[in-house]
N, C-alpha and C positions, 0 to 999 in steps of 0.2 A: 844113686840117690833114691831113698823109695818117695814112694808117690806121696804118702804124709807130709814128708819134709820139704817136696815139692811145693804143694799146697802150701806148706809155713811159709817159704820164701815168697812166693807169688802174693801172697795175702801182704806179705811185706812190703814187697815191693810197692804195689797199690795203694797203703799207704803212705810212700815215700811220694808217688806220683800226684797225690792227691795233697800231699801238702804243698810239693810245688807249683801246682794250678794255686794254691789260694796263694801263697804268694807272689806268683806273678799277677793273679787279682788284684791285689792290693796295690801291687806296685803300678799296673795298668790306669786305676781309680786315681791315683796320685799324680800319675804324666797326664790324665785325660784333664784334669781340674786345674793343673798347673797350665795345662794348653788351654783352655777353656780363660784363666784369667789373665794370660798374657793377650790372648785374642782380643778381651773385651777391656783390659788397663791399659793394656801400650800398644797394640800394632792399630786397632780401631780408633784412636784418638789421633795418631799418628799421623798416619793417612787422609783422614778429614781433618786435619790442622791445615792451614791455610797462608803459608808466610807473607803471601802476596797483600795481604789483606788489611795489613798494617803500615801505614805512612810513614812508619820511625822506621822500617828496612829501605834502602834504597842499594843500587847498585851492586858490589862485589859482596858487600854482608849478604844482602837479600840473597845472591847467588849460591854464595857459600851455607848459608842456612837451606837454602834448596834443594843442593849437596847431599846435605851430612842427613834432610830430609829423604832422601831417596836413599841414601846407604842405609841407612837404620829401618827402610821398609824392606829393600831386599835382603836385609842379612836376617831381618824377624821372618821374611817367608821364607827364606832357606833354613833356618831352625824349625819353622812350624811345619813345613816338608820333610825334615828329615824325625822330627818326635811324628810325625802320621805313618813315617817310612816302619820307627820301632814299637808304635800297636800296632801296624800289621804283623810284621812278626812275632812281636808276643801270641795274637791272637794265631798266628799257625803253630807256635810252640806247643799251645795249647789242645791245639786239635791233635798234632802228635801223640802228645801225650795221652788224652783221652783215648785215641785209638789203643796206645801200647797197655791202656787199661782194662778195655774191652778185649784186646788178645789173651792179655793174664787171665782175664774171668774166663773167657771161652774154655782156657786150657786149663782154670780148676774146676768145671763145670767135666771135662773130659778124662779127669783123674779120678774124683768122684763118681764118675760114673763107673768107673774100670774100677774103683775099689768095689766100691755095691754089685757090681758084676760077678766079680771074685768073691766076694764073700756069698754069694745065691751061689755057686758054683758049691763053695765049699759044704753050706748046708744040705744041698743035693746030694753031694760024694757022703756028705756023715763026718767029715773031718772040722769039727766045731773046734 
């Protein structure tokens, strides 16, 4: 492969790389705000609801609403655990990726340079 076409592909690549950070951006901005208003519509209301507090619950209902109170807080933090679990991972996706971008550049920065080298070489010898 010569080093031109090297460089094509690499520059391609980088593109490809760079479109998948913005969409996993986007998709990051979407889980964050979807986490953000389940926090603040249902798990935070949830929690500070108060069944005791009301004289029309008595006994096995009160209980039973207690319950189905406590399931619905641990299954919303085990959901909001495991969306914190997938921005972390996006965000390492991301570092990946960004590194395997800065290697691409590195190494068209080192084909470039090798073409430029060859070519002063060539003007030296007289072979234009």
């Amino acid at each position: 492969m010569s080093r031109h076409s090297e460089i094509h592909d690499l520059e391609r690549e980088i593109a490809e790389c760079e479109e998948a950070i913005s969409d996993l951006e986007n998709e990051e901005e979407i889980i964050r705000r979807l986490q953000s208003e389940i926090t603040s519509e249902a798990e935070e209301p949830v929690k500070a609801y108060d069944m005791t507090a009301s004289d029309e619950f008595r006994g096995s209902l009160e209980e039973k609403s207690e319950d189905a109170r406590y399931q619905i807080c641990k299954e919303t933090d085990s959901a909001q655990n495991d969306t914190s679990q997938l921005l972390s991972e996006i965000a390492q996706a991301k570092e990946r990726i960004h590194e395997h971008i800065e290697k691409c550049r590195r190494r068209i920065e080192q084909l470039e340079a090798e073409i430029e080298a060859e070519s002063r070489s060539r003007v030296m010898q007289g072979d234009f």
